[in-house]
N, C-alpha and C positions, 0 to 999 in steps of 0.2 A: 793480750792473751785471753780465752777463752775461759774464766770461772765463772760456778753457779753456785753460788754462797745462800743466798736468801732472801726469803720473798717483802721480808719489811725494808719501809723506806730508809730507815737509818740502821745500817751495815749493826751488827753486833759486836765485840771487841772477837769472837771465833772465825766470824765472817771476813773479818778485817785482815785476820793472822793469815786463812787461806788466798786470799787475794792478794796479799803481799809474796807468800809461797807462789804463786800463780804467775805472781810483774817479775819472781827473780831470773837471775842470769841462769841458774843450772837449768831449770824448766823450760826457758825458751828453748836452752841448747840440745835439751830433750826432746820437745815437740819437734823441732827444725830435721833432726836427725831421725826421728819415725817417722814423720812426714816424706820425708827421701826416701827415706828404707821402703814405707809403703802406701804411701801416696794418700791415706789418713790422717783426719786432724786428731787430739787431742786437746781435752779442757781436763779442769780439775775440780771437783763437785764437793761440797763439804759433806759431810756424814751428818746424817740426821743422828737425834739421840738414840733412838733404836740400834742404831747400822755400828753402833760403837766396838761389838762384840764380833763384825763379820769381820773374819782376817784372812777367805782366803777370795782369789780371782774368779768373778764370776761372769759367763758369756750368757746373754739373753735374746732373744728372738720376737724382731715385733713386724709384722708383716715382711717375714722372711730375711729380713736385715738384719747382722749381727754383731751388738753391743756388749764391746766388756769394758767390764770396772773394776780395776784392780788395787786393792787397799794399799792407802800409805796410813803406817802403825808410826806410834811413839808409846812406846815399852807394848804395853798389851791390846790400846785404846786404838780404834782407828780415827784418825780424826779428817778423812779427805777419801776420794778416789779419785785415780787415771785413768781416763776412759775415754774408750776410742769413738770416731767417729763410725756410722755404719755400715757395713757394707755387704755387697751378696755374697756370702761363706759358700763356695758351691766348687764340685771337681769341674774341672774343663767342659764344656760341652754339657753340661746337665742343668734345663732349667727350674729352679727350685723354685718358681714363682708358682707352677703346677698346683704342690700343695697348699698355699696361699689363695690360690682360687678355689680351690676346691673346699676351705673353710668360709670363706667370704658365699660363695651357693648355700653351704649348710645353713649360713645364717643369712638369707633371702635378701642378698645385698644387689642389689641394681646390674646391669650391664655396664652403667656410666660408674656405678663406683667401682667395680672389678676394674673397668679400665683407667680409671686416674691410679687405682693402686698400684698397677702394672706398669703404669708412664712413673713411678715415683720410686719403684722397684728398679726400672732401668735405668733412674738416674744417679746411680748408684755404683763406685766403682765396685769390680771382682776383685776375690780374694782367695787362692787354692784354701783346702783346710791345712795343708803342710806349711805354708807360707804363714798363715794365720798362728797357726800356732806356736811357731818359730816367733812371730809379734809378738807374744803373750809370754814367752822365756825373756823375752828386750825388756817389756813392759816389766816384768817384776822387778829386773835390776834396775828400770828407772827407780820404782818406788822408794827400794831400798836407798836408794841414794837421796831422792827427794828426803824419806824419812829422817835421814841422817843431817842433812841442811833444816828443816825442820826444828830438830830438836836442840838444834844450835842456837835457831830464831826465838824458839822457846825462853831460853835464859839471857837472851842478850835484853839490855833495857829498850824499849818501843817510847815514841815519843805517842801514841795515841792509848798510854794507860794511862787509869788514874795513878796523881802521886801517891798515893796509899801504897798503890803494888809497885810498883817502880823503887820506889824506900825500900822496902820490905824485899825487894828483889836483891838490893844495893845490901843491904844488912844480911839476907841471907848468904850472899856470896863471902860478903868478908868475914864471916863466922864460920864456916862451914866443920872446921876442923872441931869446934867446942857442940858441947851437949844442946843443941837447940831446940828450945822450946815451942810452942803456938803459943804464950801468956807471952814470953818474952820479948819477938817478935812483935806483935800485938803491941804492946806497951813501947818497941821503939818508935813506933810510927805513930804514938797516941791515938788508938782507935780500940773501941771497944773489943772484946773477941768475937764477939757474936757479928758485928759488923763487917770485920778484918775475913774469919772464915765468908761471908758472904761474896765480899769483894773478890776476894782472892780465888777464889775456886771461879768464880764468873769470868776473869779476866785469865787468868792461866789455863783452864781448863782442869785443872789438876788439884787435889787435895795439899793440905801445907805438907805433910809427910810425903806424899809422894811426889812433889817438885822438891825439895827437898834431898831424896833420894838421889831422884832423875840429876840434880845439881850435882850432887855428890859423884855419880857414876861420870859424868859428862868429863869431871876435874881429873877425876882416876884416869879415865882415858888418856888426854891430855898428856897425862903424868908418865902411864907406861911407852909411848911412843920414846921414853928414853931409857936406853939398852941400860943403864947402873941402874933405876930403879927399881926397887924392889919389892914383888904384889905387899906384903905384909905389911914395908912400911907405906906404901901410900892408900893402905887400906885405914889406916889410922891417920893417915895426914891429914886424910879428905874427910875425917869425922867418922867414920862404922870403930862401931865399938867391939866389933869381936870381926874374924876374919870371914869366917861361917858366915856373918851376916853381909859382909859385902860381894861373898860370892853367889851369892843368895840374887842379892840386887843387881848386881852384875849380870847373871845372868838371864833375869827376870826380866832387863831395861833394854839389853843389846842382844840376846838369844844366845850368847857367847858366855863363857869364862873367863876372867881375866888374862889364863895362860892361855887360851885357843886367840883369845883379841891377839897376845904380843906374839903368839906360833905363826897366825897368821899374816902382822907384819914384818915379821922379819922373811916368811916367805919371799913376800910381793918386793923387798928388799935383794932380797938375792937375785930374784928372777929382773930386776932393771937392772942390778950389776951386770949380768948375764948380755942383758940387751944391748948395754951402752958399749 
């Protein structure tokens, strides 16, 4: 499968995470299924540090070819894009190559390079802008769902971490419900804290509070997917010490409330009764 993770010769532990998101089964099944729909590939690009803050779909234009990347988020942070391969955005019958030569003159470019640009322009499948855009409504709810496998990959243990976070992943989960500290922590894996914050933020991508969090909201989920539970008590199961605060993070991690997450599965609930 098609990722662009990064330019060093030894993969990063971020690098790593997106190219495993990249070999999985949902992605293929997502590529396979756009590629049909409309005969475009997609790859999956890691976010530089800057790009961490872009959360919404962006289309770009590079000799009239056109490129979107559409962020996949975990809580606020983008850590990836889906982006398509490119192609000529243009209504029926109109060639948009016109404007393309007419910048390529401006800037005193050759006859021989207008024309390879034009041979590279047509090789190029079309795309109506209604069809195209209609991609870009698919493409978000890939994301969404990439995101959502993602953050599952997130907390599960990886055999290419160090044992430091791998422990520390292992300790945080079975403590989740008690007051947890970063000394505490720290002190079960015998690693300094200054080293432990190093580690851990390099290999998770995330602060120890807010994997932490992200853990916490991840179990809540989990938890409400069953009709007797109840937001308050698994607000306190999962560890948040006031309700306010985990509706806070709830909706800070997922874009949801606790009661819109179970409103919305018991919808999707009804509506396959409905179907079956």
């Amino acid at each position: 499968m098609n990722v662009n993770t990064t330019k060093a010769k030894t993969p990063s532990n971020k690098a790593r995470f997106i190219q495993t998101l990249a070999d999985s089964a949902l992605f293929s099944s997502q590529h396979s299924a756009f590629q049909g729909l409309t005969g475009l590939n997609l790859s999956l690009v890691m976010a530089q540090d800057h790009e961490h803050d872009v959360l919404e779909p962006k289309t770009s234009f590079e000799g009239g070819l056109a490129v979107t990347r559409v962020p996949v988020k975990i809580g606020k942070n983008t850590i990836a894009f889906i982006q398509t391969g490119s192609t000529r955005l243009i209504p029926p019958g109109e060639d948009a190559f016109h404007d393309v030569a007419r910048e390529m003159l401006a800037d005193d470019k050759s006859a021989a390079e207008i024309h390879a640009a034009k041979a590279h322009f047509d090789s190029h499948p079309t795309t109506t802008s209604d069809c195209y855009h209609a991609a870009k409504i698919v493409l978000s709810s890939f994301a969404a769902q990439l995101a959502e496998n993602a953050h599952r990959m997130l907390f599960a243990q990886t055999t290419h971490e160090p044992d430091v976070v791998r422990n520390a992943k292992a300790f945080i989960h079975d403590h989740l419900a008690e007051n947890l500290s970063l000394e505490a922590v720290a002190n079960a894996v015998n690693v300094s804290l200054f080293h432990f914050c190093k580690l851990f933020k390099k290999a998770t991508g995330l602060t120890f509070t807010d994997f932490v969090n992200h853990a916490r909201v991840e179990k809540a989920r989990r938890m409400l997917m069953r009709p007797s539970s109840r937001i308050t008590e698994v607000a306190f199961d999962v560890g948040f010490q006031s309700l306010s605060h985990f509706n806070r993070s709830f909706r800070r991690i997922t874009s949801e409330s606790p009661t819109e997450f179970r409103s919305r599965l018991k919808l999707g609930n009804q509506e396959a009764c409905l179907m079956a």
